[in-house]
N, C-alpha and C positions, 0 to 999 in steps of 0.2 A: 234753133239748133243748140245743142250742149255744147258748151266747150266750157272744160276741167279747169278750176283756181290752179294758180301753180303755188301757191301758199297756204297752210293752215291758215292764217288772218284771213286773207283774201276770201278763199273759204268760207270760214264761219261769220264776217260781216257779208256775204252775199246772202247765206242760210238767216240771218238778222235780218236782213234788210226784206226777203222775200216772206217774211212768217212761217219759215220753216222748220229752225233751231229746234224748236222740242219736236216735231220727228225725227230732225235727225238724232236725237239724243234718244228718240225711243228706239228708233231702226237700231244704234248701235246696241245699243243695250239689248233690244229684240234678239240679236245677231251673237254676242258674248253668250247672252244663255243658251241658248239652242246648241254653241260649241262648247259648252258646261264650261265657260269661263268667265261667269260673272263679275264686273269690275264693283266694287267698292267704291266711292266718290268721299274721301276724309271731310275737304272741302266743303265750299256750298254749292250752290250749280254755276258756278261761272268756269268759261268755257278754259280757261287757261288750268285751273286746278283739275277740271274733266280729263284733260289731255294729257296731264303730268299723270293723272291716277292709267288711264290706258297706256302709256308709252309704258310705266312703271311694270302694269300685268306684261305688256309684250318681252320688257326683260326678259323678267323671270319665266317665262315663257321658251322665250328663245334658249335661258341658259340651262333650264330645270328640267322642264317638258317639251321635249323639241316636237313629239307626234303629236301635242295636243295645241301647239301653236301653227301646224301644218294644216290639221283639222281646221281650227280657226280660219285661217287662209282660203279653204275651200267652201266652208260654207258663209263665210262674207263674200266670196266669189273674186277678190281681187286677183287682178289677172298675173298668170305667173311669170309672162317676159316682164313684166314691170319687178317684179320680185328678184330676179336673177339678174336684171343690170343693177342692183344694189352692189356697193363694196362692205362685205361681211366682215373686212378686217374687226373692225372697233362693233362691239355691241352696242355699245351704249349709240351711237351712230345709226347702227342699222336697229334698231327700235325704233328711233326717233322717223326715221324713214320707212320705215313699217307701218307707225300709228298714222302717218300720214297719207299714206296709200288704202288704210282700212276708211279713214275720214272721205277721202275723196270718193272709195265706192257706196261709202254710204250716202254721199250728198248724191252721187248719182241716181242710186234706186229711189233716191225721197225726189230730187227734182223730176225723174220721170214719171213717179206714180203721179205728183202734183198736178203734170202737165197732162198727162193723156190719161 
């Protein structure tokens, strides 16, 4: 049975601990281009600078391109009631809780393909 990290750590030491970490970093990255918003990684691939570089695009996302952060949205398929109990006041906030709703549906499509 699946049940969701309630943490990005939690998260990505379970994707560690299970051999999954680099799908999930291709799923996302799969996922970014398809909605023609490729993330950059400045960093090296450690998962903390990964996170900082996606929270960063969903910014500017949110402030710049709001229909192509929607896009985003839909085609990573995160669901939308989880998007709408967000408080939208603070951006920098709802990024941060954004990149982590995108992480969670990506560990989902990677644990599922893994499993079945």
């Amino acid at each position: 049975m699946y049940i969701a990290p309630e943490t990005t750590d939690l998260l990505l030491s379970q994707a560690q601990k299970e051999q999954l970490y680099i799908k999930l970093i291709e799923q996302r990255k799969k996922d970014f281009a398809l909605a023609n918003a490729p993330v950059e990684f400045a960093g090296g691939p450690a998962a903390f600078e990964r996170n900082l570089a996606v929270r960063a695009k969903i910014f500017r996302l949110i402030h710049h391109k709001f229909a192509e952060y929607l896009n985003l949205l839909y085609i990573i398929d995160v669901p939308e009631h989880e998007v709408k109990a967000l408080n939208g006041g603070d951006i920098t906030e709802l990024a941060e809780q954004v990149t982590f709703l995108i992480l969670k549906r990506e560990w989902q499509k990677v644990w599922f393909r893994n499993r079945y």
